[in-house]
KOLLUM-189774 format. One record per residue (C-alpha): residue in three letters; x, y, z. Coordinates in steps of 0.2 Angstrom, whole numbers, padded with zeros to 4 digits, always signed. Layout:
// KOLLUM-189774
ALAXYZ;...
***
This chain:
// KOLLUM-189774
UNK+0110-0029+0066;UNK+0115-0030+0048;UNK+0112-0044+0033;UNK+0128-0046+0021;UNK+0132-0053+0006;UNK+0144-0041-0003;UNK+0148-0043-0018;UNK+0171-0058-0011;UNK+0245-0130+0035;UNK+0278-0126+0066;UNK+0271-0140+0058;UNK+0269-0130+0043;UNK+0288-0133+0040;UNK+0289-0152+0044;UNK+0275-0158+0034;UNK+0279-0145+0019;UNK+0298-0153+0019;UNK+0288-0169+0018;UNK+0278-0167+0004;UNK+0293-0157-0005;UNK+0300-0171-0006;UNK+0287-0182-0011;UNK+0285-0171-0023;UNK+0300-0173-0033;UNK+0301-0191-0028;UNK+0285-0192-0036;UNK+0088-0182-0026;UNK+0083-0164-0030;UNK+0070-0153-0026;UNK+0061-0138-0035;UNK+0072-0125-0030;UNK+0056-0116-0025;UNK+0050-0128-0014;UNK+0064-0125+0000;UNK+0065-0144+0005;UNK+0059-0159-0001;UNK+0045-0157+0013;UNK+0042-0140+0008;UNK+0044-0132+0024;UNK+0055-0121+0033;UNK+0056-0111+0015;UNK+0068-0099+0025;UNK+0081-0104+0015;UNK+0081-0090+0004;UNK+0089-0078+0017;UNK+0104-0086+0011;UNK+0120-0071+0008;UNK+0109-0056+0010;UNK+0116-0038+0009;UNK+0118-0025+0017;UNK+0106-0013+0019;UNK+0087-0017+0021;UNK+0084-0009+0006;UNK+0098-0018-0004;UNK+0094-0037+0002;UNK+0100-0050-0012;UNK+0101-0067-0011;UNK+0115-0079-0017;UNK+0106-0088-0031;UNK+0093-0103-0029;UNK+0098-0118-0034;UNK+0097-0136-0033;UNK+0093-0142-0016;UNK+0101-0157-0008;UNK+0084-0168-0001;UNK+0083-0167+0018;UNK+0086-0186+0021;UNK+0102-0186+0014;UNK+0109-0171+0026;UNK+0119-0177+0041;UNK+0115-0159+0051;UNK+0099-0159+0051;UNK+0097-0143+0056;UNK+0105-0136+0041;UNK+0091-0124+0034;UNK+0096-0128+0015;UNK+0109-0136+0007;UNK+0112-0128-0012;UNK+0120-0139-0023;UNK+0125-0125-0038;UNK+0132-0113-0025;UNK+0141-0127-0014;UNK+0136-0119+0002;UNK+0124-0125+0018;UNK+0113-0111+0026;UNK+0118-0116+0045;UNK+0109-0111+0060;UNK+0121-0096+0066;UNK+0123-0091+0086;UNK+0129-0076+0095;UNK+0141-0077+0109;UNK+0154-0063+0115;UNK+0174-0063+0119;UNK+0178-0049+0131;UNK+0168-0036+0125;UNK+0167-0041+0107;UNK+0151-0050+0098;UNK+0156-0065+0089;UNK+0146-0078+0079;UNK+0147-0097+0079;UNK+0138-0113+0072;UNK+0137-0131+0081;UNK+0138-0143+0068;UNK+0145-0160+0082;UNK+0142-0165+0099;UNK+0148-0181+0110;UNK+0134-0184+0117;UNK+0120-0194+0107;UNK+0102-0185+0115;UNK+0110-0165+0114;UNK+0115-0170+0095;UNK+0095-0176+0091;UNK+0089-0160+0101;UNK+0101-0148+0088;UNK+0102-0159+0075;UNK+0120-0159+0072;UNK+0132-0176+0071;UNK+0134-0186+0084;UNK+0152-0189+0090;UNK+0157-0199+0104;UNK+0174-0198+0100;UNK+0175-0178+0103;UNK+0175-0183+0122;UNK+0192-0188+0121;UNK+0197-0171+0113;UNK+0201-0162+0131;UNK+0212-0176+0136;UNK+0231-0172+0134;UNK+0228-0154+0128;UNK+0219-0145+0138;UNK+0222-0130+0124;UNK+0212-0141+0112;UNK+0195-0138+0121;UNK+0192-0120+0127;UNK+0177-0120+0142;UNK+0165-0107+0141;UNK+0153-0097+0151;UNK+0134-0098+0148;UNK+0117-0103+0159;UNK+0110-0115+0149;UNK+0119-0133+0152;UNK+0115-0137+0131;UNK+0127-0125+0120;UNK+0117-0111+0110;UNK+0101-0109+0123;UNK+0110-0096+0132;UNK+0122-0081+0130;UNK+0140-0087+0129;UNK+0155-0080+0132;UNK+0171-0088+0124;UNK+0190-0088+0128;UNK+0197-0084+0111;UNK+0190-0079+0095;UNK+0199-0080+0076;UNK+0207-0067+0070;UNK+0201-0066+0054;UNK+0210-0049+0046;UNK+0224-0056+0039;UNK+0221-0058+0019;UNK+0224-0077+0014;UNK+0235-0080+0001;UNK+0242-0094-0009;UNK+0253-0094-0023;UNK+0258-0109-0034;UNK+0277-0116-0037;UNK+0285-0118-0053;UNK+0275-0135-0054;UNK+0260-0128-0045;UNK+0264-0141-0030;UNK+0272-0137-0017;UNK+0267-0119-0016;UNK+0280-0105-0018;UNK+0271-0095-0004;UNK+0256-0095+0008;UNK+0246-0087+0021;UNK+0232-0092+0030;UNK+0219-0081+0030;UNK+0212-0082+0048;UNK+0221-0089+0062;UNK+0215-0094+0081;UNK+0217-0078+0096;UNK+0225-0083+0114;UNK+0212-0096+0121;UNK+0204-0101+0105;UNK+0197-0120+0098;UNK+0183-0125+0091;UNK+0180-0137+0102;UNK+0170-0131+0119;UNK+0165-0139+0134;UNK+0152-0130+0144;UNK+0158-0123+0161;UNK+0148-0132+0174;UNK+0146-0134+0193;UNK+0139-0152+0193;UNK+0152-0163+0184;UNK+0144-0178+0176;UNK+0160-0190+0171;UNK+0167-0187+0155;UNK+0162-0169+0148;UNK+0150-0165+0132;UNK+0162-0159+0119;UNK+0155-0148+0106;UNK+0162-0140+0088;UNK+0156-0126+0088;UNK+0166-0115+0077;UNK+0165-0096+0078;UNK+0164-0088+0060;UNK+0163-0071+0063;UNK+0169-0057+0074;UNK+0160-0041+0077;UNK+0144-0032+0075;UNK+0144-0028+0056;UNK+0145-0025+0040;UNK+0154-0040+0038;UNK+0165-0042+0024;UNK+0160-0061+0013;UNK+0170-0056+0001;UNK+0189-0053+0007;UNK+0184-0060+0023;UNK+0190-0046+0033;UNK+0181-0051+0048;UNK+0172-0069+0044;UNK+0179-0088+0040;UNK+0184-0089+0023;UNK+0172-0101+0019;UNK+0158-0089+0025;UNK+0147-0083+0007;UNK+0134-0076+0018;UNK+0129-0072+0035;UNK+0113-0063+0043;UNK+0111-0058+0061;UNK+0092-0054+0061;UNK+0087-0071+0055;UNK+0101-0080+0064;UNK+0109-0092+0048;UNK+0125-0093+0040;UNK+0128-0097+0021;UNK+0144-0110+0022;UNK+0153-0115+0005;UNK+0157-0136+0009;UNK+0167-0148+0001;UNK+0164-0165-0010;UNK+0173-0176-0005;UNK+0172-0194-0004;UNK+0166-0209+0010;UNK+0165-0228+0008;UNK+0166-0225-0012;UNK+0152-0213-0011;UNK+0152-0197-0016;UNK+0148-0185+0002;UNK+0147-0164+0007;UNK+0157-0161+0019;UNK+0161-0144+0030;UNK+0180-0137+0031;UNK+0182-0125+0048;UNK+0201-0126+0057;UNK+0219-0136+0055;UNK+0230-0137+0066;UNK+0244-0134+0053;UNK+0248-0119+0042;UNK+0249-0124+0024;UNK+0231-0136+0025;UNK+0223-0121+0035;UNK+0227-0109+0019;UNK+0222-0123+0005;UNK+0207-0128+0015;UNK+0200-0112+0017;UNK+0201-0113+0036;UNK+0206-0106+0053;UNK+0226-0110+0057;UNK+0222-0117+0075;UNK+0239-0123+0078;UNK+0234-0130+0096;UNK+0225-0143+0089;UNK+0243-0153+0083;UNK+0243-0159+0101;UNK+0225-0166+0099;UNK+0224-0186+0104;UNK+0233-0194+0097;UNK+0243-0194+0079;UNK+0236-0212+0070;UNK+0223-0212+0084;UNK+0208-0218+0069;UNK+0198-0234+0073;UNK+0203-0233+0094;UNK+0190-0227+0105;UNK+0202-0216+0115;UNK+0208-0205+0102;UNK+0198-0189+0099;UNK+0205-0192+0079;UNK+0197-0201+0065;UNK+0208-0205+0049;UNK+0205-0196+0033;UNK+0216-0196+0016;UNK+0222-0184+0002;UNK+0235-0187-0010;UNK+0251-0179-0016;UNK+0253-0185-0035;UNK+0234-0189-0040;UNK+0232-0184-0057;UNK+0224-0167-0060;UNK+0206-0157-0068;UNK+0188-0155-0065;UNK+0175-0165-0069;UNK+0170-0167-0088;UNK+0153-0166-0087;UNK+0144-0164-0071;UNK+0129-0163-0066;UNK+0116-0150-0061;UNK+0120-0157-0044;UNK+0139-0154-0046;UNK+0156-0166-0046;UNK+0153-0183-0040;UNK+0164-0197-0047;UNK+0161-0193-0066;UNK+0174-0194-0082;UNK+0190-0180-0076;UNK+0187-0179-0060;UNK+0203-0177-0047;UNK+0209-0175-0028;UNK+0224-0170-0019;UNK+0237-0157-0017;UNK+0246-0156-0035;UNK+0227-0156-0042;UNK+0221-0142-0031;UNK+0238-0130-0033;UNK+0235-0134-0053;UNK+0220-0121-0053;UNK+0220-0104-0055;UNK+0205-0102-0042;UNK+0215-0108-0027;UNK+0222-0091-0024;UNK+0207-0081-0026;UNK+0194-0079-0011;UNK+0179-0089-0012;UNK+0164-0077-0013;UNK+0146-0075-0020;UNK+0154-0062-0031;UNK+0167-0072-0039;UNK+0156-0084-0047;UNK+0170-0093-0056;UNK+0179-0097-0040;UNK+0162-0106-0035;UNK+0157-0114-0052;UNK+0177-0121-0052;UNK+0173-0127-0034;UNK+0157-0135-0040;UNK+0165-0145-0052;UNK+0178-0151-0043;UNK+0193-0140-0037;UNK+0193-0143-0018;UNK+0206-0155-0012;UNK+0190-0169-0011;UNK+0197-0179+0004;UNK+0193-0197+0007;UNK+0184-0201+0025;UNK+0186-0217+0033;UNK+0169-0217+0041;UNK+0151-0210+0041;UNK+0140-0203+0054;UNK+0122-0207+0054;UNK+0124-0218+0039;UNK+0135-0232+0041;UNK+0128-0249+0045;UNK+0140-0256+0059;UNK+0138-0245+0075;UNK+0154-0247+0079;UNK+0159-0236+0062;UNK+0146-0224+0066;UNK+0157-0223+0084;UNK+0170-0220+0076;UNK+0166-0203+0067;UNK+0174-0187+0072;UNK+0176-0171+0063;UNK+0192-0170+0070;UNK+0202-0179+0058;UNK+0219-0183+0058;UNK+0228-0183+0039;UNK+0236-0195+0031;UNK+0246-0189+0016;UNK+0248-0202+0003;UNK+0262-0202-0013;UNK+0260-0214-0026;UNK+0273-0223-0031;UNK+0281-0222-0048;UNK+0274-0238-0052;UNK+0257-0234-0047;UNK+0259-0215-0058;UNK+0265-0227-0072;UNK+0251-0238-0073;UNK+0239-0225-0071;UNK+0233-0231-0055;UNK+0234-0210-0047;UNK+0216-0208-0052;UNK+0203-0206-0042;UNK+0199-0215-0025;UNK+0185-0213-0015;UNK+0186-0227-0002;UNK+0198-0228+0012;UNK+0199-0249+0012;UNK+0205-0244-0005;UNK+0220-0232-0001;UNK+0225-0245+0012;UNK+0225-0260+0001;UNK+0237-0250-0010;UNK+0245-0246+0003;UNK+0249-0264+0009;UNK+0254-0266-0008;UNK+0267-0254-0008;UNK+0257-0242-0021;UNK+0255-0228-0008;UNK+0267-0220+0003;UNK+0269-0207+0014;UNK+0281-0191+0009;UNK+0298-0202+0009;UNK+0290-0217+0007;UNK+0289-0221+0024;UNK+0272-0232+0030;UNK+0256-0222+0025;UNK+0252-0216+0042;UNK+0248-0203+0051;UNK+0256-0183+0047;UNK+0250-0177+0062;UNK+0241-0163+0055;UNK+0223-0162+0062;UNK+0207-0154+0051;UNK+0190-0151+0058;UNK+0178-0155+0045;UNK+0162-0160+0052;UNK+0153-0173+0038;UNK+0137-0162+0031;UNK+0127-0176+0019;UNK+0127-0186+0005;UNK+0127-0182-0013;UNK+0118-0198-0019;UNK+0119-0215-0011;UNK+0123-0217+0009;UNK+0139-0221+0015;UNK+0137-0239+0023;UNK+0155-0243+0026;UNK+0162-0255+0034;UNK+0179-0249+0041;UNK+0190-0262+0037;UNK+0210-0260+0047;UNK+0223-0262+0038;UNK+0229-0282+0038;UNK+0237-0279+0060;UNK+0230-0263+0060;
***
């Protein structure tokens, strides 16, 4: 098998209207020393090439400290490259090979054993939508033991593309660059003949397709977050996100949407299934497979001033949401090892930067912790032209926060109906934190 690193939101329709129209309404370690514990120095088999003979390595930075990772199976986590060296795992569709990572379970002692997130939430994720869980074959009864064979797959060939409108948002055009096959989800059950209540729900998403050379540059035939990927020694080098939990800053990973335009800013897999995941506005109820996460329309826009060796976190200049992401030239261009300034843009603060409600692992109230799921269902906020006025579109990092506005009247959603719910679903499994844990709590809106 082959090493590679070569050097590379229908919904769509509603929620694009939507935001139109809110628019014009509108602690490190040596980079040597692997991790802080100094084992498991493996890490450097981050992006490597091709050919035996040519291996090269996407370039050691600083590493995020172990304690402060969430998927504590992640290999490494590089904080100048913005990418998590992930376990990776070989299954098949049919006949063809593909490759996938687990990053969340629902069930708590299968999440210790693979050191992903625990979920209890994802449970609920079959319920309603039997599209949004795919079932697949394999003989072990834990996910990633065994051989497995999917339903579907992502078909990854088509080339992403996003172009900005005469006021950068909303976008004149745009493509997602990979979109889900007949049968696919990221979410899989394990098929079994001993049923045991309610099922273990995995994310395991597949970022790959095929048996090599696989293309991290266009992404012909890997996730467009995908900087690097090696067969032999079974890791995948994943480009995250910083975003923002609890007013702390956190890493993130971004894999599908259920909804066209967010799949193609996110750098993700169009899984438009997933729209009929339960249920819209489903955060804080145990029977939802949703958790709520926010973005904005009208934030103010630019990068971080000065950041630090360890990247954007919440310094001078830094910005979030739509109209701040479109305003970059980057956002077009295919994220890869190659194009360093894509990365160093990222690094600094390009991404959309969303705002979770809750915090696995960290948070202090278990019922928070409970509430976690990398399935997240968006809530698209517009500020009002008071708030814009006053300044008050900077930065927010705390989802009690964007509530409180919104009680206040200082945030809407697009048409300046009740913030809530735009029923567009991302699967973004939390990774770690940048400097201080996330301790919540959740507090619901006043009724809420």
């Amino acid at each position: 098998m082959r090493r590679t690193s070569l050097t590379r939101w229908s919904t769509a329709v509603a929620v694009m209207s939507a935001l139109t129209l809110a628019a014009s309404a509108c602690s490190d370690s040596d980079p040597d020393s692997g991790r802080a514990d100094g084992d498991r120095q493996e890490s450097e088999t981050s992006a490597k090439g091709l050919e035996e003979d040519s291996v090269t390595s996407a370039p050691a930075g600083v590493t995020l400290d172990e304690s402060q990772q969430t998927i504590t199976s992640a290999l490494r986590v590089d904080l100048t490259r913005d990418f998590a060296t992930l376990p990776l795992y070989e299954g098949s569709v049919e006949r063809e090979t593909v490759w996938y990572v687990i990053t969340d379970v629902s069930d708590a002692t299968i999440a210790t054993e693979l050191g992903v997130n625990h979920s209890p939430k994802l449970a609920n994720a079959g319920i309603g939508c039997p599209a949004c869980v795919q079932e697949v074959t394999t003989d072990d009864p834990v996910l990633g033991r065994a051989p497995v064979e999917f339903q579907g797959a992502p078909d990854f060939s088509p080339e992403r593309a996003l172009v900005q409108g005469p006021t950068n948002f909303p976008a004149q055009s745009f493509t997602p660059g990979a979109t889900a096959g007949a049968g696919y989800s990221p979410f899989v059950v394990v098929d079994s003949d001993e049923p045991t209540g309610m099922p273990v729900v995995y994310n395991a998403p597949i970022v790959a397709t095929g048996d090599g050379p696989f293309d991290v540059t266009t992404h012909a035939n890997t996730h467009d977050r995908t900087l690097g990927i090696d067969t032999e020694s079974m890791t995948t080098d994943h480009l995250f996100v910083r975003g923002f939990a609890n007013g702390k800053s956190i890493l993130y990973l971004s894999f599908d949407s259920s909804d066209a335009f967010t799949a193609t800013v996110e750098r993700s897999t169009f899984v438009p299934s997933l729209t009929d995941l339960g249920f819209a506005n489903g955060g804080g109820d145990a029977d939802s497979a949703r958790a709520s996460i926010f973005t904005f329309v009208n934030a103010q826009a630019g990068l971080e001033d000065e950041p630090s060796d360890r990247g954007a976190s919440q310094g001078p200049g830094r910005s979030q949401g739509l109209t701040h992401a479109l305003s970059l030239d980057i956002v077009g261009r295919d994220a890869a090892v190659e194009n360093e300034d894509v990365l160093e843009a990222l690094r600094t603060g390009a991404d959309v930067s969303n705002i979770f409600d809750v915090f696995p692992s960290t948070n202090e109230r278990a019922a928070d912790r409970a509430e976690y799921s990398p399935a997240w269902d968006l809530q698209v906020g517009v500020y009002s032209d008071a708030a814009v006025a006053a300044g008050s579109n900077g930065l927010q990092t705390d989802a009690n926060t964007v509530r409180s506005m919104a009680g206040q009247g200082l945030v809407t959603s697009p048409g300046g109906l009740p913030l809530g719910s735009a029923n567009v679903v991302i699967n973004c499994p939390a990774l770690g934190f940048l400097d201080e844990p996330p301790l919540g709590p959740r507090v619901p809106a006043l009724g809420g």
